[in-house]
C-alpha positions, -999 to +999 in steps of 0.1 A: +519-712+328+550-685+329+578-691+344+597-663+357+637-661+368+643-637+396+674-615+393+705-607+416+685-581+436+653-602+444+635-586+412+617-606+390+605-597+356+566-599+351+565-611+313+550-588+285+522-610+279+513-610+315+519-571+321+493-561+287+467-582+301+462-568+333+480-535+323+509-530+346+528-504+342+560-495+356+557-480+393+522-500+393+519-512+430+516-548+439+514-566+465+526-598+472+512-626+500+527-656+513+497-682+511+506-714+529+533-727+501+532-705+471+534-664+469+504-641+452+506-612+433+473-588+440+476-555+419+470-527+440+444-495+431+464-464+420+436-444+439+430-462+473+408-439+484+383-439+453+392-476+453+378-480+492+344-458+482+314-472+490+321-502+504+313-495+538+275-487+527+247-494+554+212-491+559+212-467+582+234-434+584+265-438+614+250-397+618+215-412+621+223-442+645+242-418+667+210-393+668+190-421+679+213-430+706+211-398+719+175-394+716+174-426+736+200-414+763+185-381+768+146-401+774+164-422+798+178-395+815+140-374+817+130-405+836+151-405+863 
């Protein structure tokens, strides 16, 4: 376990060893959570975007359940 000493302005130093294995670079973002009594770093994705790709993948195309639903409306509608 590292111990760490946090400085006059609230900053904290992440030590060497630390920063090579999970490669942190200077103006890396992190976040940090308060979970119940102890605080979590999480490193944050330099690309959110291309970080957030893909995983909202379904079955079935939001374009294709949508032409459904309209299919659906519109032999509703003929019936009436």
């Amino acid at each position: 376990m590292q111990t760490m000493n946090v400085l006059n302005k609230g900053q904290i130093v992440i030590p060497a060893e630390i920063r090579h294995r999970y490669g942190i670079k200077p103006g890396m973002p992190l976040e940090i959570r308060e979970v119940g009594d102890h605080l979590e770093l999480y490193l944050l994705p330099s690309d959110p975007i291309l970080a957030f790709r893909g995983s909202l993948k379904t079955t079935d195309s939001l374009a294709n359940q949508m032409i459904e639903e309209h299919r659906n409306e519109v032999a509703q509608d003929g019936r009436g």
